[in-house]
C-alpha positions as CSV (number, residue, x, y, z in Angstrom):
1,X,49.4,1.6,32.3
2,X,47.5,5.0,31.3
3,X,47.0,8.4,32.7
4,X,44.4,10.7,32.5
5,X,44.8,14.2,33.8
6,X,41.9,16.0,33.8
7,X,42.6,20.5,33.4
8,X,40.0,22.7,34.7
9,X,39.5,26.3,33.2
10,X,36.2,27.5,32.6
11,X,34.4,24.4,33.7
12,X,34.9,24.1,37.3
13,X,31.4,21.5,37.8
14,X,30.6,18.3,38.4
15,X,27.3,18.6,36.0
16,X,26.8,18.0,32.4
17,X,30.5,18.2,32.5
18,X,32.1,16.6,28.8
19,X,35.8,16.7,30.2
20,X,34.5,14.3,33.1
21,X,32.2,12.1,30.9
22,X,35.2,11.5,28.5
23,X,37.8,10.8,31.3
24,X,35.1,7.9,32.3
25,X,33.9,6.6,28.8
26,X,37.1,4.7,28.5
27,X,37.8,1.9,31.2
28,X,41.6,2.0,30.2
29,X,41.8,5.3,30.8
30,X,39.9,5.7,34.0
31,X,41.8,4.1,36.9
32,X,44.9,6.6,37.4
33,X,43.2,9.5,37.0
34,X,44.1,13.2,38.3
35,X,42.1,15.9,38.2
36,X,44.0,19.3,38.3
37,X,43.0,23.4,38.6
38,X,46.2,25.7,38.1
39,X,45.8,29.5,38.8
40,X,48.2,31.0,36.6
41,X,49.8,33.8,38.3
42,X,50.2,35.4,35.2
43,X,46.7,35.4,34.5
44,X,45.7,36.6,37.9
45,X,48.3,38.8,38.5
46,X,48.8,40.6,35.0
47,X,47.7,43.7,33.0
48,X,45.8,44.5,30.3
49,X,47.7,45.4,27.2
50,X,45.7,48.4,26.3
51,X,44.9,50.1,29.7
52,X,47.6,48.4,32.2
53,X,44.5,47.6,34.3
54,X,44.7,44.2,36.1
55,X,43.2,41.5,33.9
56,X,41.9,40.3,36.8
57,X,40.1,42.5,39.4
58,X,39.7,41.6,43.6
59,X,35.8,40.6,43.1
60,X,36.4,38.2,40.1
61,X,39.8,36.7,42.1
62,X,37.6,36.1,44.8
63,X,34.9,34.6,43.2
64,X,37.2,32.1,41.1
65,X,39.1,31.0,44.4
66,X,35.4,30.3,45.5
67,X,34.9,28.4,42.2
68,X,37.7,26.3,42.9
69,X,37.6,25.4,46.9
70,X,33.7,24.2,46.0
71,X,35.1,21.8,43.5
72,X,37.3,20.5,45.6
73,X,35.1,20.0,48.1
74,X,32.6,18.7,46.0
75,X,35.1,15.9,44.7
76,X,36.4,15.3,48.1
77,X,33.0,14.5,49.3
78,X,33.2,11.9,46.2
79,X,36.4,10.4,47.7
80,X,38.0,12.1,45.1
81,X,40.8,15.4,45.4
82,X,41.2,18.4,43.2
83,X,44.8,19.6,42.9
84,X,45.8,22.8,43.1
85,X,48.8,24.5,41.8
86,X,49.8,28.2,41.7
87,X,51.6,28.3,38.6
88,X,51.1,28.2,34.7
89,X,49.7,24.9,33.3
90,X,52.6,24.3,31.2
91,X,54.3,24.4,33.8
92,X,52.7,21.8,36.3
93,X,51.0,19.2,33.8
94,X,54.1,18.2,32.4
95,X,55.1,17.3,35.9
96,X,52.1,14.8,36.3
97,X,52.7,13.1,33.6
98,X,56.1,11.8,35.0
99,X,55.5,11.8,39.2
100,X,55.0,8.2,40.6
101,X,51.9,7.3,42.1
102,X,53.3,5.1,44.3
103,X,55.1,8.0,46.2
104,X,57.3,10.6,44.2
105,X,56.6,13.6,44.9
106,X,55.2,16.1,42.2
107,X,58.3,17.4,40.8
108,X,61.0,15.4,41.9
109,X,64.1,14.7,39.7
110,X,63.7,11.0,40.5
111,X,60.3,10.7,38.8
112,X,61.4,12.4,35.4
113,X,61.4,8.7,34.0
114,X,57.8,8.4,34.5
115,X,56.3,5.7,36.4
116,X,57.1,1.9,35.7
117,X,55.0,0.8,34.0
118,X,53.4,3.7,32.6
119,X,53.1,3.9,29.1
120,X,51.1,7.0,28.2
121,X,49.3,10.1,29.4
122,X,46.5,12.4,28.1
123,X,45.4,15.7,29.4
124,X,41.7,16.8,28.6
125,X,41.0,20.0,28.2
126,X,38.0,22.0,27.3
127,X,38.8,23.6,23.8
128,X,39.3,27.2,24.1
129,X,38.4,29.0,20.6
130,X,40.6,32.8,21.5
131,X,44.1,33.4,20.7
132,X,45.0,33.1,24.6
133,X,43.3,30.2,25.2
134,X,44.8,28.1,22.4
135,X,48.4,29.5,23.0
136,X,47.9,28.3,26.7
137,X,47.2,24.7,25.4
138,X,50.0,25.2,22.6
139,X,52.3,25.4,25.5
140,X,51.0,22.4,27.4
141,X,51.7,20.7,23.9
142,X,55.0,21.7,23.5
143,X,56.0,21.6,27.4
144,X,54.7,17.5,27.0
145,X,56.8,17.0,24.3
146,X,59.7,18.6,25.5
147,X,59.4,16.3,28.2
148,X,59.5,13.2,26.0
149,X,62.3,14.0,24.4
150,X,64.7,15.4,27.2
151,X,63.7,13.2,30.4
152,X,62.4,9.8,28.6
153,X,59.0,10.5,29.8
154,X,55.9,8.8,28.8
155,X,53.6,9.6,25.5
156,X,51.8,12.4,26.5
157,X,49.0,14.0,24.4
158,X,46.5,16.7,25.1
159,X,42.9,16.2,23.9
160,X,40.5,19.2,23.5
161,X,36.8,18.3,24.4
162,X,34.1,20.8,23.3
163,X,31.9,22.1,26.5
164,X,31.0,25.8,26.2
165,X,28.0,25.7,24.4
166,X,24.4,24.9,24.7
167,X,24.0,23.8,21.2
168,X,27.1,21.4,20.6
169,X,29.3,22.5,17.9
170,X,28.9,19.6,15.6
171,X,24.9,19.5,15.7
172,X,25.2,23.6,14.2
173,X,24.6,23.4,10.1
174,X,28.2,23.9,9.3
175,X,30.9,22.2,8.0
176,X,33.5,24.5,9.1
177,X,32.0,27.2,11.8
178,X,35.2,29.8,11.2
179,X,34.6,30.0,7.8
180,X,30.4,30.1,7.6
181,X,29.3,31.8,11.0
182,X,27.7,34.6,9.4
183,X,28.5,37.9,11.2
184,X,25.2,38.9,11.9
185,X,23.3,36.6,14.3
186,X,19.8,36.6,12.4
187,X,20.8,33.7,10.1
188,X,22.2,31.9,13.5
189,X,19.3,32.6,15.1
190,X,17.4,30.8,12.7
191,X,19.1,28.0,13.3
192,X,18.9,27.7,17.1
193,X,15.8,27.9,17.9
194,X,14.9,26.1,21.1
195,X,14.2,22.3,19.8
196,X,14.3,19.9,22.5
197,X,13.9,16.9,20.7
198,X,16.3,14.2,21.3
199,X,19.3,14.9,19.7
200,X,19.4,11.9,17.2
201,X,21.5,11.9,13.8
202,X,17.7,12.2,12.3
203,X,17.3,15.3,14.0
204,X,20.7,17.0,13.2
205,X,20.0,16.4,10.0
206,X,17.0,18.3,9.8
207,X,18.7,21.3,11.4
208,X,21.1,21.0,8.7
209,X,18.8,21.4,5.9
210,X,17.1,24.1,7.6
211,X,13.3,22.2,8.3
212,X,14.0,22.3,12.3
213,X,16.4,23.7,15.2
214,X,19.2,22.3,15.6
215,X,18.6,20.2,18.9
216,X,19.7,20.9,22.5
217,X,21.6,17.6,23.6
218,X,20.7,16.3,27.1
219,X,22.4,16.4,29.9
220,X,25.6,14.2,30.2
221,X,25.3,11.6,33.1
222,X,27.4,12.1,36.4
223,X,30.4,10.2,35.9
224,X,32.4,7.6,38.1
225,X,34.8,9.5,39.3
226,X,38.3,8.8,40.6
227,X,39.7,8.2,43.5
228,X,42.0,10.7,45.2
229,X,45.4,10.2,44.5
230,X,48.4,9.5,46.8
231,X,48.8,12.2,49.7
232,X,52.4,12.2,48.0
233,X,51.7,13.2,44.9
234,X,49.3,16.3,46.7
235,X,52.5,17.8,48.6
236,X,52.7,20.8,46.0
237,X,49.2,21.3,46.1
238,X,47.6,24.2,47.3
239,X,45.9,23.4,50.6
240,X,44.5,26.7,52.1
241,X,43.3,28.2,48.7
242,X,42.7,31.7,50.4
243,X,46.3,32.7,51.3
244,X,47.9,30.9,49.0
245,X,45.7,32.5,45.9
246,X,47.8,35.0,43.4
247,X,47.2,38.4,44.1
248,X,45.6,41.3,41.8
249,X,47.7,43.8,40.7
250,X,47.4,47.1,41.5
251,X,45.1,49.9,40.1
252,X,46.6,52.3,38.6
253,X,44.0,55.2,39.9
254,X,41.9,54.9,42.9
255,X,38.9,53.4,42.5
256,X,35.5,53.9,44.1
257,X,35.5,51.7,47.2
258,X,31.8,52.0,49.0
259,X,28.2,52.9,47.4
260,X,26.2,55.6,48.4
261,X,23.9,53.2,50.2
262,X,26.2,50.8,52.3
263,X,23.2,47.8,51.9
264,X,23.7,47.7,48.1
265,X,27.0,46.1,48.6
266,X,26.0,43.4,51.7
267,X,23.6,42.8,48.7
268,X,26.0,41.2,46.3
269,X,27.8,40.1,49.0
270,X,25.2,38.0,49.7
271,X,24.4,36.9,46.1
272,X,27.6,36.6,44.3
273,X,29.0,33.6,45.7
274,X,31.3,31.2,43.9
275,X,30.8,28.2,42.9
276,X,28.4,25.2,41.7
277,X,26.8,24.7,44.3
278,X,25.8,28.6,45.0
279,X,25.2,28.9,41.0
280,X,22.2,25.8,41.3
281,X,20.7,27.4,44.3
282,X,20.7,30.2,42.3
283,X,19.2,29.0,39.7
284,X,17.0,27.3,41.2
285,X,15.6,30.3,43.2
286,X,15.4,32.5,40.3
287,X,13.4,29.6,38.5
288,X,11.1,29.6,41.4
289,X,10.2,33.6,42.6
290,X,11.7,35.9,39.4
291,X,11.6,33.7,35.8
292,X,7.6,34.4,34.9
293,X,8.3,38.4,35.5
294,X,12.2,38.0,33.5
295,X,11.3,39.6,30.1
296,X,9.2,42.2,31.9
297,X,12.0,43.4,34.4
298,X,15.5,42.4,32.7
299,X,16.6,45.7,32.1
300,X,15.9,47.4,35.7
301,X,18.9,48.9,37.5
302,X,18.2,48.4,40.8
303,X,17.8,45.1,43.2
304,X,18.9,41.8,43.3
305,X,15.9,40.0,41.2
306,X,15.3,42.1,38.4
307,X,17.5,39.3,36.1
308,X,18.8,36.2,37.2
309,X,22.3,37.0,37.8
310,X,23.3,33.7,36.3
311,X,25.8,35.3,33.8
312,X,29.3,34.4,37.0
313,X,28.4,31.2,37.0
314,X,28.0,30.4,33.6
315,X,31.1,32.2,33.0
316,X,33.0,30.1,35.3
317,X,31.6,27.2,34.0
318,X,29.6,26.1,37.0
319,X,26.3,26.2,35.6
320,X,26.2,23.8,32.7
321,X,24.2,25.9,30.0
322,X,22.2,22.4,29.3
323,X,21.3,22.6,32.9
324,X,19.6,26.1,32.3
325,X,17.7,25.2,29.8
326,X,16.5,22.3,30.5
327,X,15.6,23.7,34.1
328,X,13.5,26.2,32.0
329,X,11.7,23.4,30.1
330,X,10.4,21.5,33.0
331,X,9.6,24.5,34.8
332,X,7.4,25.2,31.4
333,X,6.2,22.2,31.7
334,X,4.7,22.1,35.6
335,X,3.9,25.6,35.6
336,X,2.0,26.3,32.1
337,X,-1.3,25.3,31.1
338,X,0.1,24.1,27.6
339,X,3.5,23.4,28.9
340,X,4.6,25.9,26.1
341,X,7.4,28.7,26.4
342,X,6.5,31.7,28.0
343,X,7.7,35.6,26.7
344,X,10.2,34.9,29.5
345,X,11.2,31.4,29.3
346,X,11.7,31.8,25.2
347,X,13.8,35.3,26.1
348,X,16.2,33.2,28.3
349,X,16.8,30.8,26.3
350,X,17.4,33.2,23.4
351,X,19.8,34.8,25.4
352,X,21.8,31.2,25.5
353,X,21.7,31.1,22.0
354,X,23.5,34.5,21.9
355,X,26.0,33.4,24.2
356,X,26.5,30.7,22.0
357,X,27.3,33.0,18.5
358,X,29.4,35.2,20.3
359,X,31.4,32.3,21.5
360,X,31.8,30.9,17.9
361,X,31.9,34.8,17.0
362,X,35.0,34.8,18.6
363,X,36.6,31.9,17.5
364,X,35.8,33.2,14.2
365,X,37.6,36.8,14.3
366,X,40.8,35.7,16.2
367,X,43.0,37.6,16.8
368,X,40.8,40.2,15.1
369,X,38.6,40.8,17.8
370,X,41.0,42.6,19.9
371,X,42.2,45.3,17.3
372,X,41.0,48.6,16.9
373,X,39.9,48.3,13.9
374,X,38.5,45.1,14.3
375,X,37.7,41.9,12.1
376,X,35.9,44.7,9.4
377,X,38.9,46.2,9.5
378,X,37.6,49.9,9.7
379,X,38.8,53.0,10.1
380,X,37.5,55.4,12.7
381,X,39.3,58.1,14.6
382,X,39.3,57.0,18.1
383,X,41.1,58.9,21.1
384,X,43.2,58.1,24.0
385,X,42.4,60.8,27.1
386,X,44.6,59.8,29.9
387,X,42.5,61.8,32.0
388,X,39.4,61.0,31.0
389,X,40.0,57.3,30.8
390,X,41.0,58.1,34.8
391,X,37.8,59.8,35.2
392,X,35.7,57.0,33.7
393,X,37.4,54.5,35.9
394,X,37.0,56.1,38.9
395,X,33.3,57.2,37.9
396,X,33.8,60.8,37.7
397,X,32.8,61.1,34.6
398,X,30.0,63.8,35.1
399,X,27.4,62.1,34.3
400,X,25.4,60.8,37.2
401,X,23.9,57.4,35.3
402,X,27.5,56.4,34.0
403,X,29.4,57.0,37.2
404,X,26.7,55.2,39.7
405,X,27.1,52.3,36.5
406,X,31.0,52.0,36.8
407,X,30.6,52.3,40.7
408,X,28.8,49.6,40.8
409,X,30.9,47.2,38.8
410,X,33.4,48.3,40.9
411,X,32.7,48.0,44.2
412,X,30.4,44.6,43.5
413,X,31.4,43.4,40.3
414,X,28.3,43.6,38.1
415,X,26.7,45.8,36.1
416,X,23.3,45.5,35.1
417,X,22.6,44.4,31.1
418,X,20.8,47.8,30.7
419,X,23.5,49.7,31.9
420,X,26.4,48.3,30.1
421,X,25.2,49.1,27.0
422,X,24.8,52.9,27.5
423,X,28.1,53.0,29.3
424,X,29.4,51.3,26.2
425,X,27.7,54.0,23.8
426,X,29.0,56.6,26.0
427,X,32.6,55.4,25.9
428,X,32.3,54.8,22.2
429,X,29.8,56.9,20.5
430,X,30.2,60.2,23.1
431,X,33.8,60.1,24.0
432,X,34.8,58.8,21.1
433,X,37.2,57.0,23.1
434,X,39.5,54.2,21.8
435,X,36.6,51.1,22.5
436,X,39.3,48.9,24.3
437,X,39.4,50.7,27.1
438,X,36.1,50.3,27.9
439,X,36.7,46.4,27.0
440,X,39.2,46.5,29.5
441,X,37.7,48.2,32.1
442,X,34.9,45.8,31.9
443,X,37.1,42.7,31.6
444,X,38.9,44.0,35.1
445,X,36.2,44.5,36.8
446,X,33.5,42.1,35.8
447,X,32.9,39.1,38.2
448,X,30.8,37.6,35.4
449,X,33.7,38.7,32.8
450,X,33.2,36.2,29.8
451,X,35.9,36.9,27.1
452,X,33.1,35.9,24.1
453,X,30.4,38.0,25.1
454,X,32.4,40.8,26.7
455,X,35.1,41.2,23.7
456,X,32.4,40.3,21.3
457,X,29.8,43.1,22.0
458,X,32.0,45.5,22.6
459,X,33.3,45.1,18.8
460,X,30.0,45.0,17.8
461,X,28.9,48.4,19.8
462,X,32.2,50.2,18.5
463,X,31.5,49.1,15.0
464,X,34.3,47.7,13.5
465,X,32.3,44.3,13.1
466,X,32.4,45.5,9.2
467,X,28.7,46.3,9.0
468,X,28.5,49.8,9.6
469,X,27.4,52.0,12.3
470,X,23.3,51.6,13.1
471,X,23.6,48.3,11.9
472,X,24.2,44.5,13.8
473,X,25.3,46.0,17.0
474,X,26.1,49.2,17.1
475,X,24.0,52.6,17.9
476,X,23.6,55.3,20.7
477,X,22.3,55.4,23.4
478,X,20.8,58.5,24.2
479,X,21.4,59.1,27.9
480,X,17.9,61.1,28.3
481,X,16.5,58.4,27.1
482,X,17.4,55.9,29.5
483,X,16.8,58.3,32.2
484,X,13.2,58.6,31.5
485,X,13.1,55.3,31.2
486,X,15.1,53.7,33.8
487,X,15.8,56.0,36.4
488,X,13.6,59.1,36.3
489,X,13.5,59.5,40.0
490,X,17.6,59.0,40.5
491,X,16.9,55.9,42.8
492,X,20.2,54.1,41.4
493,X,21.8,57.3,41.2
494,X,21.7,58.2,44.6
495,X,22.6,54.5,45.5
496,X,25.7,54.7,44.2
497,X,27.0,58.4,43.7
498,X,27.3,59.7,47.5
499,X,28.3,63.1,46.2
500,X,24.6,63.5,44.6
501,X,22.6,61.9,47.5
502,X,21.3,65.6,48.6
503,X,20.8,66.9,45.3
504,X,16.6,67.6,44.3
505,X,15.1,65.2,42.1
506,X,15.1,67.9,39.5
507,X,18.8,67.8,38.9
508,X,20.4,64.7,39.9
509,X,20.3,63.6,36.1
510,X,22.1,67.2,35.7
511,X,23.9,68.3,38.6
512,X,25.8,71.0,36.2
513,X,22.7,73.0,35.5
514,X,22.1,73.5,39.6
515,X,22.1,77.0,40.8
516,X,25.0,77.9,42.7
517,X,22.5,78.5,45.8
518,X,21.0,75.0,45.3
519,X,25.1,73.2,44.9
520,X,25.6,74.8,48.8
521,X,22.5,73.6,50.3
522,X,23.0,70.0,48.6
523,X,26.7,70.2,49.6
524,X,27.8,68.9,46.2
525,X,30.0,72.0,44.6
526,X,30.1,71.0,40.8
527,X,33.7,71.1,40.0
528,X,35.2,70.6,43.2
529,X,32.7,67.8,44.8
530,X,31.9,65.9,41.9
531,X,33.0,67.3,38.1
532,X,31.3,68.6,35.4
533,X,30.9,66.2,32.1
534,X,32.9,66.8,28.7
535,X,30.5,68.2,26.1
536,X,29.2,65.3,24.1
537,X,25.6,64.7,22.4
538,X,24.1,62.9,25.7
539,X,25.2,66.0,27.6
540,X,23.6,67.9,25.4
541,X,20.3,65.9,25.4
542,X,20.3,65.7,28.8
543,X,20.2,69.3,29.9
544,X,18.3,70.2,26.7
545,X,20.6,72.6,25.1
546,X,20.8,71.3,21.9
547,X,18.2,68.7,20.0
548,X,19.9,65.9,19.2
549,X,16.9,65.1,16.1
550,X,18.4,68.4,14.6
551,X,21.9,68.4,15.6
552,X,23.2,64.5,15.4
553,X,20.2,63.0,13.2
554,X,22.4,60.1,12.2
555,X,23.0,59.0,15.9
556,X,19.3,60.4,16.7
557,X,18.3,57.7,13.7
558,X,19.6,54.7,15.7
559,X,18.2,55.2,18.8
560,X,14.6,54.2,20.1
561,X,13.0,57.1,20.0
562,X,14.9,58.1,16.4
563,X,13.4,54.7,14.7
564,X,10.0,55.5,16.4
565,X,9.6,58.7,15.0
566,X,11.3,57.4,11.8
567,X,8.6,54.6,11.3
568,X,6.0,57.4,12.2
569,X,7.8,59.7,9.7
570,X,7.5,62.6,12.2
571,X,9.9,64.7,13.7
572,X,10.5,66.5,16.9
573,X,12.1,66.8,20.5
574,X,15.0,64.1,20.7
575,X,16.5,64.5,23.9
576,X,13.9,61.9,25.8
577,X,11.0,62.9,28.0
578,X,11.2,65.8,29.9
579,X,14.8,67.0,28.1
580,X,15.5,69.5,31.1
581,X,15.3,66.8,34.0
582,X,12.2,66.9,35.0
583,X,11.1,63.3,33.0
584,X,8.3,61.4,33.9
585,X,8.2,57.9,34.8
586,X,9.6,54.9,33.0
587,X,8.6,53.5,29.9
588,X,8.1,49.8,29.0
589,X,10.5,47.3,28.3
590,X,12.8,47.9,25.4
591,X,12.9,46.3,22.2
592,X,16.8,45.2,22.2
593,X,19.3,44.6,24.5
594,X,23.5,44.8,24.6
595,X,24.5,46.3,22.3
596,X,21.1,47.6,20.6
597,X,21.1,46.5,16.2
598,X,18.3,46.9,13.9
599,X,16.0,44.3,12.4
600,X,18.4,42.6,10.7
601,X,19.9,41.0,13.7
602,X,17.1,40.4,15.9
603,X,16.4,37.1,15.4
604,X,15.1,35.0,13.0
605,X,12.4,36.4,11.0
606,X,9.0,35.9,10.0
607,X,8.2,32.5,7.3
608,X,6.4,29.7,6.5
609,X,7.9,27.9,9.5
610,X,6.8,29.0,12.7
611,X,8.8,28.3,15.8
612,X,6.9,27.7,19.0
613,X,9.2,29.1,21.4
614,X,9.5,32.9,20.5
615,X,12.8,34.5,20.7
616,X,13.3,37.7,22.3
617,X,15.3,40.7,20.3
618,X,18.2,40.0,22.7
619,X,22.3,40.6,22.4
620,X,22.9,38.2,24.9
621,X,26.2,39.8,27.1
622,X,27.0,38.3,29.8
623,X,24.0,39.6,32.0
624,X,21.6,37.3,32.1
């Protein structure tokens, strides 16, 4: 007799799920079959290396214990049972392999010889491509083989299925994606580019040669699933998820607790629900009212429908990114004359390509990507501020658009796509600070925290990718700037910084520059209510007291406005519109997203193929 147990991570669906297909494509393999969740209390209850901040914050512990209760009650409604253990993996699987399913419990001593009759066991697994993720499954390895040897257990193996990807790994024209994934995502993206065509071997192999996309597989067919096992092999299992769940750790410095506005966080109360069942209704809403206006309101700062907030659930793995985009291609097809992509649907689904590279972008660096100096191995001279790195967690920073950004990842756990890039610049390009710590912060805090596209961008923004700074994904972003642009009136300002919520229009972008008469009569006393920012160039271009054209012209040359007036050859003003606060309103949508990059990596380019489904200038991050 065979066992099959089947280890949830980052895939906690019943949909287009590859870990359930394969536990059902083999009839010997299907009968005893357990399916098994394990919230390591080491993951959920440790620190950062860098930072000491919890690697997992309250928001994102919350939403995973959501992730997992509507699993199991999704399988239970199948007559099936998800099993739930506190503890590491390596820990628990090995135990599974040996407990009797005729009525030892999960554990006990006299069910280390395995079940009579049973002659092997196999634990599927969705392979994880970082260095944590494959030393978790090295230690399932060697934690089943220990078993073997020392108790006279069964053969146990553990098999690795590949699920994170819309475009599956072995379509891609590679032969070995570590060694050729090019840094850059332009030569990428001219591989992926949208094809919908059945995924034959014909059609893989004209992605290879280059004469087509490579082709987005369809959806994998709900399998059979198993029946619940034993109620004596559940005793160990978590029942009541939400008292039994591990606890986050501790911050180390208080952090910001309510918004400005107490509705904006009923708002993602409302919105940022666990789960597969919450992440379809989602998307299917957001396919429904928001997806024809996407490209035109993605980078907004304010509301719940400005993006589609997919980015938790795909993170989690309950949104299939098949589903997605598939759900984009018939909604292109019932809702457009031609049935052809819109500006919107093609941006989306760009944006899955992205997540796509950065997840094989990670796999690629190793280790790497979580240095300082990074894969390119450069040199910079970055800082550590231990009180400014507590001022930028607790949003005190100074600057009103950075602080209402970090107080709103952490009071709701999300942080608009527009927004986490300028934070990013800030941290890197403005403080100068070492760029983990803004990795970290984000990782903690994140609900849709996705360790590709979070560790991934934020190498690229700092850098030390290896292809210099204005280049693939790094530049700055000048903080006037996105004022004019995405918050001239301080509408998300005044959401989230109380302290500023009586301040005139005229200086809630610089609350510093306010007459001492006009800090008493808006009660906020710079220095003592809410502090005054470290000099930096956004500072500077912000309350207009130097031009950053004439005084940074290398970071002036990577922003928007600096590449404008480069193409124009012109010269000028570089601190935005209206450099003293007084900006007018908003301009149009921006040309590239988290974490900026120049024409090189935006996409494939121009040629004597011509894709029909256009592909936005997008750094997919996490997002969406």
């Amino acid at each position: 007799m065979e066992r099959t147990i089947v280890w949830f991570r980052a895939d906690l669906r019943l949909h287009d799920n590859p870990l359930l297909h394969h536990s059902a494509a083999q009839p010997r393999w299907g009968r005893d079959v357990f399916y098994v969740y394990c919230a390591d209390p080491q993951l959920f209850s440790g620190r950062l290396r860098v930072t000491g901040l919890p690697k997992v914050g309250p928001r994102r512990a919350a939403f995973m214990r959501q992730c997992v209760q509507d699993l199991r009650r999704s399988l239970r409604s199948r007559g099936s049972e998800l099993l739930v253990f506190c503890a590491a993996a390596a820990a628990v699987l090995p135990r599974l392999t040996a407990a009797r399913s005729g009525g030892g419990q999960v554990g006990d001593a006299s069910a280390a010889g395995g079940e009579q009759g049973l002659q092997a066991v196999r634990v599927l697994a969705t392979a994880g491509v970082t260095p944590e993720e494959q030393q978790e499954e090295r230690a399932v390895e060697e934690a089943l083989g220990r078993l073997r040897r020392e108790a006279g257990g069964p053969a146990a193996s553990l098999e690795r299925v590949w699920g994170l990807t819309l475009y599956h790994v072995e379509d891609l024209p590679y032969r070995d994606v570590r060694r050729e994934l090019p840094m850059v995502f332009a030569p990428f993206g001219r591989a992926v580019r949208g094809n919908f065509k059945a995924a034959d071997a014909t059609a893989v192999a004209a992605a290879r040669r280059g004469e087509a996309g490579v082709p987005i597989r369809e959806e994998l067919p709900r399998p059979v699933l198993a029946k619940a096992p034993p109620a004596a092999l559940t005793v160990d299992s978590l029942e009541d998820l939400a008292s039994a769940w591990p606890e986050a750790a501790p911050y180390p410095v208080e952090l910001p607790t309510e918004p400005a506005d107490s509705k904006a966080e009923r708002w993602w109360d409302e919105i940022l629900v666990g789960g597969e069942t919450a992440g379809l209704q989602r998307l299917a809403e957001f396919l429904a009212r928001d997806v024809r206006s996407y490209k035109e309101t993605r980078n907004r700062l304010v509301g719940l429908r400005y993006s589609s907030k997919l980015s938790a659930w795909t993170a989690a793995g309950c949104v299939s990114p098949r589903r997605a985009a598939h759900a984009l291609r018939e909604w292109e097809a019932k809702n457009t004359r031609s049935g052809e992509p819109t500006p919107s649907t093609a941006h989306i689904l760009s944006e899955f390509g992205w997540r796509d590279y950065l997840i094989l972008l990670s796999w690629k660096c190793g280790p790497r990507l979580f240095q300082l100096r990074g894969p390119g191995r450069v040199q910079q001279s970055w800082r550590r501020d231990a009180e400014l790195e507590a001022k930028l967690f607790q949003g005190r920073t100074g600057l009103p658009l950075v602080d209402a950004a970090i107080r709103e990842m952490a009071v709701s756990g999300f942080m608009s796509n527009r927004a986490r890039q300028f934070v990013a610049s800030y941290v890197i390009v403005d403080l100068k600070l070492d760029w983990r710590v803004g990795a970290e912060l984000f990782e903690s805090l994140l609900v849709d925290y996705d360790v590709h596209a979070n560790w991934g961008n934020w190498m690229r923004a700092a850098g030390v990718d290896g292809q210099g700074f204005g280049h693939s994904g790094s530049r700055w972003f000048n903080l006037a700037e996105e004022r004019d642009r995405f918050d001239p009136r301080g509408d998300f300002v005044k959401l989230w910084v109380s302290e500023l919520a009586s301040v005139p229009a005229r200086y809630i972008h610089i609350p510093w520059t306010m007459p001492l008469e006009e800090q008493r009569r808006a009660g906020c006393m710079i220095g003592k209510d809410y502090p005054a920012p470290p000099d930096s160039p956004s500072k500077q271009a912000l309350d207009g007291s130097a031009d950053p054209a004439l005084q940074n012209p290398e970071l002036f040359a990577t922003t928007r406005e600096g590449k404008t007036q480069g193409a124009r050859g012109g010269k000028g003003r570089g601190g935005g519109r209206g450099s003293r606060g007084r900006g007018s309103a908003a301009g149009g949508p921006p040309e590239v997203r988290w974490p900026g990059g120049d024409e090189r990596d935006q996409g494939p380019p121009g040629g004597t193929w011509r894709p029909k489904r256009r592909w936005g200038n997008s750094n997919q991050q996490g997002a969406l």
